[in-house]
C-alpha positions in Angstrom: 44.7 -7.0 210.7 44.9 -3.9 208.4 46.0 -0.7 209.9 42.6 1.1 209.3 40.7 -1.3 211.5 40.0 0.7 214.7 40.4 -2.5 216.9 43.8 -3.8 215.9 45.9 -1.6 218.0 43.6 -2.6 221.2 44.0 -6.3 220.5 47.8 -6.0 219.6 47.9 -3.9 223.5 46.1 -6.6 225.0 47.7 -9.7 223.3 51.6 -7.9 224.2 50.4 -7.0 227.7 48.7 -10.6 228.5 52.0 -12.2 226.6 54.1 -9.9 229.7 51.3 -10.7 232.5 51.6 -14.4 231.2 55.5 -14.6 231.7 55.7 -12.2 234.8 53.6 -14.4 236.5 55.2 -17.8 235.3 58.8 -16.1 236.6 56.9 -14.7 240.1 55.5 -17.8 240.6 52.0 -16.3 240.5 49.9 -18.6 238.6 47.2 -16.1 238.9 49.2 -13.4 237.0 49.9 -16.0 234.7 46.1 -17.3 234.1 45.0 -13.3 233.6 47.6 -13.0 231.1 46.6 -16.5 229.0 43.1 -14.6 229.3 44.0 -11.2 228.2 45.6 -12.8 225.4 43.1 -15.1 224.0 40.4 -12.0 224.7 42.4 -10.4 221.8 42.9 -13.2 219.8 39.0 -13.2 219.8 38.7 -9.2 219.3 40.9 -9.8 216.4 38.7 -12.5 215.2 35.2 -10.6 215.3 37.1 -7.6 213.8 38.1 -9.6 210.8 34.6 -11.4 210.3 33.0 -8.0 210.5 35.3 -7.0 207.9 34.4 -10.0 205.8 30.5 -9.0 206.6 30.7 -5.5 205.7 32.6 -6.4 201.9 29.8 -9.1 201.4 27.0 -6.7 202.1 28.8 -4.0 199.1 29.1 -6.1 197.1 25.4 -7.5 197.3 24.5 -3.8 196.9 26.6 -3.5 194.2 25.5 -6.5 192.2 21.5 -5.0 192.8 22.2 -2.1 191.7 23.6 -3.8 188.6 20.9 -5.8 187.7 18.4 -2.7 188.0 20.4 -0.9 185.1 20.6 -4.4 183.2 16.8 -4.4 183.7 16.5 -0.3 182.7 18.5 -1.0 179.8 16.5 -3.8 178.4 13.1 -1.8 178.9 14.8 1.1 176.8 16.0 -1.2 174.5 12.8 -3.2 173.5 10.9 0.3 173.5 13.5 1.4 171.0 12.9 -2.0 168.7 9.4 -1.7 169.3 9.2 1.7 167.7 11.5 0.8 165.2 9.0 -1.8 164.0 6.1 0.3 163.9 7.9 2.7 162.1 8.7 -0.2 159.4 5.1 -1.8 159.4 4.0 2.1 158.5 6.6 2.4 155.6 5.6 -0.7 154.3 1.6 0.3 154.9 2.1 3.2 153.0 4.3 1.7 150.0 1.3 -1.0 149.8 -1.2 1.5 149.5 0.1 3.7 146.8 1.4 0.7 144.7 -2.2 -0.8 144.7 -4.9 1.5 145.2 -6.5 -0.4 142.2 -6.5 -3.6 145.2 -8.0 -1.1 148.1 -10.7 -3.0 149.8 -8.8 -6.4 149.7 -5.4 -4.9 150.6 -7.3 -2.8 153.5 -8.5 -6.3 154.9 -5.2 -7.9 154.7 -3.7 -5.3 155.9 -5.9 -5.3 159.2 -5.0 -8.8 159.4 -1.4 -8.2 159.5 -2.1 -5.3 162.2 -4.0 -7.7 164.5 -1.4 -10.4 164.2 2.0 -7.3 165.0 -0.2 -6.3 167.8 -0.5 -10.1 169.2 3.3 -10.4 168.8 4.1 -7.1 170.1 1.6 -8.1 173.4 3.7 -11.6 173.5 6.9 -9.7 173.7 5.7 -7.2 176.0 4.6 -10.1 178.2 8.1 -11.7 177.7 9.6 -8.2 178.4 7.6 -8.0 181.6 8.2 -11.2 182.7 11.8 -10.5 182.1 11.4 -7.5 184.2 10.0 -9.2 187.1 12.5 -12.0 187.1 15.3 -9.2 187.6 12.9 -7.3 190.1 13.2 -10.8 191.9 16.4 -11.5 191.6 17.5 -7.8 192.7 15.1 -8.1 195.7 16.8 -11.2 196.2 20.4 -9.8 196.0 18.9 -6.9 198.8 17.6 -9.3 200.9 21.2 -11.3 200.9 22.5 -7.9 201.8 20.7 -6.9 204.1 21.1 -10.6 206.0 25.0 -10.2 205.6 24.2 -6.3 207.4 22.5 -8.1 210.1 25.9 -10.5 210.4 28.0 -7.6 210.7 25.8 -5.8 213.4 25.9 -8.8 215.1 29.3 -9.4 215.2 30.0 -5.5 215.9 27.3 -6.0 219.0 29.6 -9.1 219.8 33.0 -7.9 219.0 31.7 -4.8 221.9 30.6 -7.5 224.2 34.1 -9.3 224.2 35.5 -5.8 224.3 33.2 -4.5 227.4 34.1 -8.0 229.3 37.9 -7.0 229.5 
């Protein structure tokens, strides 16, 4: 038990004073004394049990916080990254738009059709990423979702085990 668990000097009391009760009784001849003893004892073996499986509980539950809250900033970061690469890009296509248009103004009309052609098919590959983007996005929402709901199960564990650590505690 570590020193900053609030139940380990109770359960140390209780296992030393049921170890004395225990032999008191065995040298009295009082099997009565001896029995409460055994009991005391193995009350604090199981206080020392919950306190430890609480313990166990409470880490699971930050880490599963902490592993949500690092799949939101994976998931923030790879929105800001594809918005920078997407801008990037357009900022390329119109360097290249504007290169093509003053090296062939002689080719207007055709370049102007080609070069709605080659807008229609950025836009369709820009919409697939941003699909795939999204879908990416949603498949971390999930998965962070997921991780909260784990944490929030291994909460419940550790209330439970607090509400049953207190009902061992309030039997003594």
């Amino acid at each position: 038990m570590s020193e900053t668990n609030p139940t380990a000097r109770p359960a140390l009391a209780d296992k030393v004073a049921g170890k004395v009760k225990a032999a008191a009784g065995g040298l009295l001849g009082r099997p009565d004394l001896a029995e409460e003893g055994e009991l005391q004892q193995s009350k604090a073996a199981q206080a020392e049990e919950a306190a430890r499986l609480e313990a166990q509980a409470e880490q699971a539950a930050d880490e599963a916080h902490a592993r949500a809250e690092l799949e939101a900033n994976a998931v923030d970061q790879a929105r800001v990254d594809a918005e920078l690469d997407e801008a990037g890009r357009l900022e390329g296509i119109e360097r290249q738009q504007d290169e093509a248009q003053t090296r062939d103004r002689a080719w207007a009309d055709r370049q102007r059709e080609a070069h709605s052609r080659h807008e229609a098919a950025e836009r369709v590959a820009l919409d697939r990423q941003e699909e795939s983007i999204d879908a990416g996005e949603a498949a971390s929402r999930r998965r962070a979702d997921e991780i909260e709901r784990e944490a929030a199960e291994a909460q419940r564990a550790a209330d439970a085990l607090a509400g049953a650590r207190k009902n061992i505690e309030d039997r003594g």
